[in-house]
Wavefront OBJ file of the C-alpha trace (Angstrom):
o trace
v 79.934 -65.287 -20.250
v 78.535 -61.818 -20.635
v 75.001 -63.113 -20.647
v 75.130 -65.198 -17.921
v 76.473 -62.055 -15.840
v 73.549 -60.009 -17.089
v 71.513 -63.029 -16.215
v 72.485 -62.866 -12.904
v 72.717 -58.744 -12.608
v 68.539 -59.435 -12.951
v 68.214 -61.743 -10.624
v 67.186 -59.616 -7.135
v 64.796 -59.210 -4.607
v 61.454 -59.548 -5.955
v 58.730 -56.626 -4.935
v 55.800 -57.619 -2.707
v 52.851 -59.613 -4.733
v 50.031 -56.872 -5.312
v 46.810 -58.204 -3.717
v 44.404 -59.407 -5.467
v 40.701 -60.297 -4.460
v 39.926 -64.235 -4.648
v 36.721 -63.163 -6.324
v 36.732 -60.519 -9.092
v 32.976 -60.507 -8.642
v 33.319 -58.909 -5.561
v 35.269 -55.777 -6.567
v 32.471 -53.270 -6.159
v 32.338 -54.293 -3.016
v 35.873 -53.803 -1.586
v 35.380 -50.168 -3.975
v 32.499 -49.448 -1.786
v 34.021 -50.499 1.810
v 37.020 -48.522 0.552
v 34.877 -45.339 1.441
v 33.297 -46.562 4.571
v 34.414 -46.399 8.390
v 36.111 -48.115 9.581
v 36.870 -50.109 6.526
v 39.008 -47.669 4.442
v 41.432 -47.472 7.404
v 42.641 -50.817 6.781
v 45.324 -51.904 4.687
v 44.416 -53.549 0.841
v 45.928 -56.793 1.864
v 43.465 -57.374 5.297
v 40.470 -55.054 3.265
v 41.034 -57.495 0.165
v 41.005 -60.682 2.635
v 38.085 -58.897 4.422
v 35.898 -58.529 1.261
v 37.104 -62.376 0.137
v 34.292 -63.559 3.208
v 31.804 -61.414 2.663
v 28.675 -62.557 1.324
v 26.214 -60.020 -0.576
v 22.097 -60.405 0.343
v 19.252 -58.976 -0.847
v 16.440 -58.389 1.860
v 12.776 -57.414 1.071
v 11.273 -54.165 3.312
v 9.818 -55.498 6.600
v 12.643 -58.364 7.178
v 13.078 -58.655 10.943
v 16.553 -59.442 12.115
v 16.661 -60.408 15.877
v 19.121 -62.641 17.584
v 17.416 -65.729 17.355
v 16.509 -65.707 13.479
v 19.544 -63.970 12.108
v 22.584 -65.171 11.121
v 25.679 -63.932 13.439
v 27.801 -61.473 11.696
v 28.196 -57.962 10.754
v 25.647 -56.191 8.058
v 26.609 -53.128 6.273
v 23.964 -51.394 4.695
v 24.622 -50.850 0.446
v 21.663 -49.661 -0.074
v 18.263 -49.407 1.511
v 17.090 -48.452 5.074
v 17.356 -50.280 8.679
v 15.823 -49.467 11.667
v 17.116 -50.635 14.960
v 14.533 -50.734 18.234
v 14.596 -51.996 21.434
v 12.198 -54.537 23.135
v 9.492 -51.464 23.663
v 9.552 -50.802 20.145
v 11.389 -47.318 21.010
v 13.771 -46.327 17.825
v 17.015 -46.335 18.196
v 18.716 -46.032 15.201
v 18.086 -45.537 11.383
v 20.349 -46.629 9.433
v 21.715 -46.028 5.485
v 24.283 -46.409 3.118
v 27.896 -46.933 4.644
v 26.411 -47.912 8.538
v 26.200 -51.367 9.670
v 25.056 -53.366 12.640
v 26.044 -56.576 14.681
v 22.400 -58.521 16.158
v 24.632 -60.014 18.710
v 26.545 -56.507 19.742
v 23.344 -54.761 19.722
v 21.593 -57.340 22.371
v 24.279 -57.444 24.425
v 24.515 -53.244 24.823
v 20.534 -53.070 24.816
v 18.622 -56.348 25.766
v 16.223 -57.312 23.148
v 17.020 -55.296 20.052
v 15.988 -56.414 16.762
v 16.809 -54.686 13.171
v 13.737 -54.145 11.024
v 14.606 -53.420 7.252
v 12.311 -50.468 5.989
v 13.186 -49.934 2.469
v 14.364 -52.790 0.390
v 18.110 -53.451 0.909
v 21.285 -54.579 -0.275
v 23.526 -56.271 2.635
v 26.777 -56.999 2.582
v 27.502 -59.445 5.662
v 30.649 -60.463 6.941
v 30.370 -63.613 9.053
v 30.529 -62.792 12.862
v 34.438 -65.576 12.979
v 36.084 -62.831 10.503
v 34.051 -59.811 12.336
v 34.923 -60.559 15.410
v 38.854 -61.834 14.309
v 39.309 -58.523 12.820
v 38.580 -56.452 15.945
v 40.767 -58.357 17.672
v 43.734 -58.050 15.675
v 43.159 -54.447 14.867
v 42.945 -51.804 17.598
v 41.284 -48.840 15.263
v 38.746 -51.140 14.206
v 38.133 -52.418 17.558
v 37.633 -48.489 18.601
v 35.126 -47.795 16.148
v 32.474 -50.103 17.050
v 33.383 -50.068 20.805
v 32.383 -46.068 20.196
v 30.050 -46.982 18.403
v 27.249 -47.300 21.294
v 27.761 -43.659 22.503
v 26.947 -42.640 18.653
v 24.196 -44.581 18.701
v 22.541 -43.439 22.222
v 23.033 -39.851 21.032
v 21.015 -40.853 17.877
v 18.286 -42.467 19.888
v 17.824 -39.306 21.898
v 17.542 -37.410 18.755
v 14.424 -39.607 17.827
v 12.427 -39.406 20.842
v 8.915 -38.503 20.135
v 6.954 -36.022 21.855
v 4.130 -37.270 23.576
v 1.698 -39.086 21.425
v -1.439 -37.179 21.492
v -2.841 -39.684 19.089
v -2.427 -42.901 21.435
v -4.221 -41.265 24.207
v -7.195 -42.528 25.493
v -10.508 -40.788 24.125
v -11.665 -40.392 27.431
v -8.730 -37.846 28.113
v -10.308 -35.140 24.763
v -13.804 -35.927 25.644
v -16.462 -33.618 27.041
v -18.240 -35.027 30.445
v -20.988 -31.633 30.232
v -24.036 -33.680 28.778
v -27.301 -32.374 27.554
v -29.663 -34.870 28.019
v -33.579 -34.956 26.687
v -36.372 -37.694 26.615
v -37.725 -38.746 23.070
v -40.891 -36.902 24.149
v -40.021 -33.877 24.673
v -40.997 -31.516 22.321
v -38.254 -30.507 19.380
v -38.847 -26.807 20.641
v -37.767 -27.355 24.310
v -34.625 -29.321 23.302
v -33.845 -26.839 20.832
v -34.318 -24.068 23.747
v -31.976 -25.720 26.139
v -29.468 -26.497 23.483
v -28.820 -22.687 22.483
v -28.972 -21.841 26.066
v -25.944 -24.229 26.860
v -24.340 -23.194 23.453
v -24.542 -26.998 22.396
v -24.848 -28.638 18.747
v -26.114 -31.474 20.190
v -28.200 -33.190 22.735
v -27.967 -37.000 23.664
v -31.563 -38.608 23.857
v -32.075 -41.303 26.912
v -34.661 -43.472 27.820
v -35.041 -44.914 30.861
v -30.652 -44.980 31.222
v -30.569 -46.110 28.182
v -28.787 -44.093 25.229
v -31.760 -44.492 22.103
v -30.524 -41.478 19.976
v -28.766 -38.172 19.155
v -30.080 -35.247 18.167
v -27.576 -32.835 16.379
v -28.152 -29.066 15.027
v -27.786 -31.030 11.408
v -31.046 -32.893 12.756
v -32.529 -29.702 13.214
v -32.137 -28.249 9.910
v -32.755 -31.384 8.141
v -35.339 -32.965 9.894
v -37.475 -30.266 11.456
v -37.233 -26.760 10.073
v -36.548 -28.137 6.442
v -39.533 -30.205 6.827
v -41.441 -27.212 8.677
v -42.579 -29.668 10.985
v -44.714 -28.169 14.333
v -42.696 -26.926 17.309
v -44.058 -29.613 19.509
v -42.678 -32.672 17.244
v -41.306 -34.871 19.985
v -37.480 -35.146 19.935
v -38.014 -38.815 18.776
v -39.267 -38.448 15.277
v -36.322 -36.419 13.991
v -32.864 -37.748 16.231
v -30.619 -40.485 14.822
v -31.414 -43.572 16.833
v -29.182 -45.773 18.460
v -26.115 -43.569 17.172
v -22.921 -45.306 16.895
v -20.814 -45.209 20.167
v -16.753 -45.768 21.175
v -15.179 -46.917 24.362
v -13.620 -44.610 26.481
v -10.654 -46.527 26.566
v -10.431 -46.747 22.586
v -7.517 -44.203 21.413
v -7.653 -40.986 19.971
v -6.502 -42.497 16.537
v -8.831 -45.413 16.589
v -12.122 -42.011 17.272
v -10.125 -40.204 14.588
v -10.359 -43.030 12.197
v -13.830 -44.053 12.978
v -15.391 -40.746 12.599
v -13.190 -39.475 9.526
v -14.644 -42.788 7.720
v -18.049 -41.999 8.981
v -17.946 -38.252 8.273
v -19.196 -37.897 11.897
v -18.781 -34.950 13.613
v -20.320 -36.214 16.945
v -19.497 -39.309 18.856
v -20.969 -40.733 22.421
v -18.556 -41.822 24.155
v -19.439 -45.280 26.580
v -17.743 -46.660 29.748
v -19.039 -49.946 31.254
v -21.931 -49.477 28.846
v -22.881 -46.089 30.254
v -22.767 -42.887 28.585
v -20.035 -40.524 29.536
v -19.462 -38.123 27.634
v -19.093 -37.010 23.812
v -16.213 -35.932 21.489
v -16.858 -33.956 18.698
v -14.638 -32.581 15.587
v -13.498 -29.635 17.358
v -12.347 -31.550 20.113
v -9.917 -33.872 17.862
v -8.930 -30.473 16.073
v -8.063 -29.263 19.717
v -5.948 -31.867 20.691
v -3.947 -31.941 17.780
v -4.297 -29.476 14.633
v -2.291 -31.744 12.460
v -5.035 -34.820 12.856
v -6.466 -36.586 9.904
v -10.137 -35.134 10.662
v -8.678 -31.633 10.403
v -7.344 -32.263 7.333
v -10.221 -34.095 6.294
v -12.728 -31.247 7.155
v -10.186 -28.593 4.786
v -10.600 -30.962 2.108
v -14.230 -30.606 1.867
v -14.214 -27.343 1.861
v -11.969 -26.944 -1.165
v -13.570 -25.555 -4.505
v -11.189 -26.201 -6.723
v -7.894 -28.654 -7.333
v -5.766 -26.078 -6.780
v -6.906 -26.219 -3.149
v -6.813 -29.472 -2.586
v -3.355 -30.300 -4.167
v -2.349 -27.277 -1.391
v -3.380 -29.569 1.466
v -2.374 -33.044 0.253
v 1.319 -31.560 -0.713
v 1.650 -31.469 3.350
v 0.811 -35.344 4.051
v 4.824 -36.094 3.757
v 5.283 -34.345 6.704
v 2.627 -35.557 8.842
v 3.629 -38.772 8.129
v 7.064 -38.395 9.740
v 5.650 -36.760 12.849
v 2.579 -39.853 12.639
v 5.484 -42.398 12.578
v 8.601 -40.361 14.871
v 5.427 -40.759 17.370
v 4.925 -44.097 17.140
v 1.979 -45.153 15.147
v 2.399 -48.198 13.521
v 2.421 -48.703 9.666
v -0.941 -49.899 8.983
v -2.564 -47.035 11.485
v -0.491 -44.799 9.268
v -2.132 -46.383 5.644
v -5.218 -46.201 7.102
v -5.603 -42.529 7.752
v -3.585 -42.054 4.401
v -6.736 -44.229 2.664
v -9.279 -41.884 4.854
v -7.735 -39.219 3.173
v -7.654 -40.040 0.152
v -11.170 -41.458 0.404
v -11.739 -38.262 1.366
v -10.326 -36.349 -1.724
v -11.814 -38.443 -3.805
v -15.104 -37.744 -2.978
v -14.551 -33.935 -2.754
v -13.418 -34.075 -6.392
v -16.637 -35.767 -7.624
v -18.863 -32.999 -5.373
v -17.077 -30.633 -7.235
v -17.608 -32.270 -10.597
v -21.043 -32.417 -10.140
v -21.216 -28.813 -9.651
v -20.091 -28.370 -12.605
v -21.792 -30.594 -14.754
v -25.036 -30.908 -12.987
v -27.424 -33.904 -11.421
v -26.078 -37.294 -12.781
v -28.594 -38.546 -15.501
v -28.419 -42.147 -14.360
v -27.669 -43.953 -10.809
v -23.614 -44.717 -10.338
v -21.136 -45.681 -8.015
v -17.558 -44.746 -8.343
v -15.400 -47.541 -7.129
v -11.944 -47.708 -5.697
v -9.214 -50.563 -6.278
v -6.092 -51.684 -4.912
v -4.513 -50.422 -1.886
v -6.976 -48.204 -1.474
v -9.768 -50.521 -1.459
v -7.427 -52.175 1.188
v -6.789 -49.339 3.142
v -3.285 -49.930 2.787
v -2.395 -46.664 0.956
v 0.905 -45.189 0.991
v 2.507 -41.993 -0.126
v 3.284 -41.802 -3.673
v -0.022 -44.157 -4.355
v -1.389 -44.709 -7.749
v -5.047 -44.362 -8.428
v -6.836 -47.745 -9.148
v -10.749 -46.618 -9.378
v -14.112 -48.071 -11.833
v -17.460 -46.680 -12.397
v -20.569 -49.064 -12.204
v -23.039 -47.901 -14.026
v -27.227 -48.345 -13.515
v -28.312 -50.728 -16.404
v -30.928 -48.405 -17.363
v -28.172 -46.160 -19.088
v -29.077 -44.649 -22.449
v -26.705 -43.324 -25.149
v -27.746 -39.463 -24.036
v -26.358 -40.405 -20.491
v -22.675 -41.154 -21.839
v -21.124 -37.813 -22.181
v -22.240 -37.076 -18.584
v -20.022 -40.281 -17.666
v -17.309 -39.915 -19.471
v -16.708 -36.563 -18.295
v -17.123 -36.899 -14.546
v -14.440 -39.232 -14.435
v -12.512 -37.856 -17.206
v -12.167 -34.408 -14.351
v -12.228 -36.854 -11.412
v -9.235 -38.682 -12.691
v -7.448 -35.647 -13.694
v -7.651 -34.019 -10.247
v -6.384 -37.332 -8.160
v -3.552 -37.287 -10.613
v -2.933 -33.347 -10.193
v -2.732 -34.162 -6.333
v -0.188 -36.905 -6.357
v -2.652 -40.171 -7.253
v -1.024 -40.432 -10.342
v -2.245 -42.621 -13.116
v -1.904 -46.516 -12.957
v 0.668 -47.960 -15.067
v -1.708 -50.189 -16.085
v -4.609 -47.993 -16.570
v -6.811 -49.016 -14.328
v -8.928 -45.813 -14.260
v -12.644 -44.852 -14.380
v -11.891 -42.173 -17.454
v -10.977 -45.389 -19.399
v -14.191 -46.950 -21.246
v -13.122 -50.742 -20.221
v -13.596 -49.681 -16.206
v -16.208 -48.059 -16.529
v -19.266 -50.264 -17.198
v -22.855 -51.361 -16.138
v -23.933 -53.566 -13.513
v -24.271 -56.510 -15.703
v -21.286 -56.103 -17.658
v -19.169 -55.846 -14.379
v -21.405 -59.265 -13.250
v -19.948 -60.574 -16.263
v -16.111 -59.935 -15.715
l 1 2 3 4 5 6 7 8 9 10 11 12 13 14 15 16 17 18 19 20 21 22 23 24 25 26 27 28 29 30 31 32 33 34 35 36 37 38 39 40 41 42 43 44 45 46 47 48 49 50 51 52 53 54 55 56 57 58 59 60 61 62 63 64 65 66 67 68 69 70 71 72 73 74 75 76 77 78 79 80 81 82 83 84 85 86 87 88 89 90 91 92 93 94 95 96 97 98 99 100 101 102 103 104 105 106 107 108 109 110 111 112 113 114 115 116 117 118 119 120 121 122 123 124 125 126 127 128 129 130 131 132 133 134 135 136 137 138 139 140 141 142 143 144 145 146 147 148 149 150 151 152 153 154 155 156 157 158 159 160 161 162 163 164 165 166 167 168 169 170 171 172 173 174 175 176 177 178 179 180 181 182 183 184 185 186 187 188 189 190 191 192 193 194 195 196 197 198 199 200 201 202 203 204 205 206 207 208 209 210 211 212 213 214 215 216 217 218 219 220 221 222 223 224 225 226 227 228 229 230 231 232 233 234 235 236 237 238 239 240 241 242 243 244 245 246 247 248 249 250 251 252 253 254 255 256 257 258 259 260 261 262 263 264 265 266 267 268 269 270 271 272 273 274 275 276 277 278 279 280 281 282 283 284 285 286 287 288 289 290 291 292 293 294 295 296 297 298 299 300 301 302 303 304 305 306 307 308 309 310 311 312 313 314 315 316 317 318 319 320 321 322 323 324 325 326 327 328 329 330 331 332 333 334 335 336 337 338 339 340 341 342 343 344 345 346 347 348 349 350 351 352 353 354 355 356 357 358 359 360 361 362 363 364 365 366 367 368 369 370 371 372 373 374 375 376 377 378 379 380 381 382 383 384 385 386 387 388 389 390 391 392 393 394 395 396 397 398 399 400 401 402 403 404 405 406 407 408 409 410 411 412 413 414 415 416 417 418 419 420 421 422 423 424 425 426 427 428 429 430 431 432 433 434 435 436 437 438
């Protein structure tokens, strides 16, 4: 009898069931939403049965999410980096770890959004039936994405660009004060007239028609250095039929052109008529944070020191090339340029060093860089080809250029391949025939 009573003394209300997550898998997840708005403001049981739906993705940097491609739902960033613009391609949003986003929200606030992932990213999606059951059954909830827009149009005027000096049309940097000459007149008289209008160069037409340039370069080079008479016609020494740009071509796309060329004068054409001419300074004018400024510093470094000085401010420019506008493969092009750029400085500056080569070469770039698809944090890919008339006494000269070459690109960020794919190793760095032969 006494154990049945104590039996019974036992028997009681029983205490609510703890909850428990359908799928243990999914525990980091309801650990991370624990710490995230507006998640951690709901109770375990409705976070637990929240977490239960969600499904965990894995999306590769330039996934596009718009509303006709992606799947309805909510997407909370675990890792990684969104970006959210607007049918004009004007940023509104970046977004990391803890913020999320709803396609079909987003288009009906803005028009035409779409979500662009920019660093590879871990999404945790809840399907748009629980998303949208949620905010209707919880009013807090509900009140953080409905305030959610004024956050996010705050944020978008935060990331407003200044104008875009880049994107402008040449035509607005150029100069429209041409000196003009005829091929036949004499190198003296066109000299004359240029120091009297305080001009490096002169543009040569014949007949309306644009046949050369003649630059204060072309006068050192191919008349006093050659001690040629004062009455050489202009046509013997200019550059014929110099390389021209459209006057509606951008600022980046001159930039670009002549930072590859290592021009530092450029006609500039309208309708197939010469109108005027931009020139280094000009660029350097409009903007003093342009690639061809930076360029022209890097050529005038002496040592790595210098150069590692310059390149350690690319990260910057970079955000003020892409808050502006300029799309990602403007921005790996002027990143190649440059490093084209300080690449070749570093070889000048070998030479000095170690004197004339003893034997024809080429040094050769690989990769992204032979792409022109460089980005920041870029590993050097790079080859030697060698003249086939090498001799034994030539190989210390080539096995030290590259050896210093190699050793400044890594001192300046181009840091060595992992799979050591560099001209101070003996297998890339070869003759002509043997590179035939690979």
């Amino acid at each position: 009898m006494s154990e049945q009573s104590e039996i019974s003394t036992d028997t009681g209300t029983q205490e609510p069931a703890v909850p428990q997550l359908a799928v243990p898998e999914l525990v980091p997840v309801a650990e991370f939403l624990e710490q995230s708005l507006p998640f951690n403001q709901l109770g375990k049981a409705e976070l637990y049965a929240v977490v239960d739906k969600i499904r965990v993705q894995y999306h590769c940097r330039g996934e596009l999410f718009n509303r006709e491609t992606a799947e309805k739902g909510l997407r909370i960033v675990r890792s990684g980096a969104v970006e959210i613009r607007d049918s004009d391609n004007k940023l509104l949003d970046r977004l990391g770890e803890g913020e999320s986003f709803h396609i079909g929200g987003l288009n009906a606030e803005q028009g035409e959004v779409q979500a662009t992932v920019i660093e590879d990213a871990l999404l945790y999606l809840l399907p748009d039936e629980a998303y949208q059951g949620l905010r209707e059954r919880d009013r807090n909830f509900d009140r953080y994405f409905t305030s959610q827009r004024s956050r996010r149009l705050r944020r978008a005027a935060r990331y407003q660009p200044e104008p875009n000096t880049m994107m402008q049309e040449v035509r607005t940097v150029m100069s429209t004060d041409l000196l003009t000459v005829k091929p036949t007149d004499t190198v003296q008289h066109a000299a004359q007239v240029m120091a009297a209008r305080r001009v490096s160069s002169a543009f040569v037409v014949e007949e309306g028609r644009l046949a050369g340039i003649m630059t204060d370069r072309d006068l050192r080079v191919r008349f006093v250095a050659l001690a040629l008479p004062p009455a050489t016609p202009v046509g013997d020494i200019m550059t014929p039929n110099p390389e021209t740009i459209d006057a509606s071509q951008s600022i980046f796309a001159t930039t670009l052109l002549m930072t590859r060329r290592g021009y530092h004068h450029l006609p500039v054409m309208l309708d197939g008529e010469l109108k005027g001419i931009v020139t280094t300074s000009d660029l350097i004018l409009a903007k003093q944070d342009d690639p061809v400024y930076l360029v022209q510093h890097i050529s005038r470094q002496h040592d790595v020191e210098g150069i590692k000085g310059l390149v350690a401010g690319m990260p910057n420019l970079m955000v003020q090339w892409v808050n502006a506008g300029m799309r990602a493969e403007q921005v790996s092009q002027i990143l190649t340029a440059i490093s084209d750029a300080v690449t070749v400085r570093l070889i000048q500056i070998a030479e000095q060093r170690l004197g004339p080569a003893p034997v024809s070469w080429c040094w050769v770039g690989f990769g992204s860089q032979a792409r022109a698809e460089q980005l920041l944090g870029a590993d050097q890919d790079n080859g030697i080809i060698i003249d086939n008339g090498v001799q034994p006494e030539h190989l210390p000269w080539l096995q030290s250029l590259p050896e210093m070459v190699c050793h400044g690109l890594n001192a300046c960020g181009y840091i060595y391949c992992p799979g050591e794919i560099v001209a101070k190793k003996e297998e890339w760095r070869q003759t002509l025939s043997a590179w035939q032969q690979k």
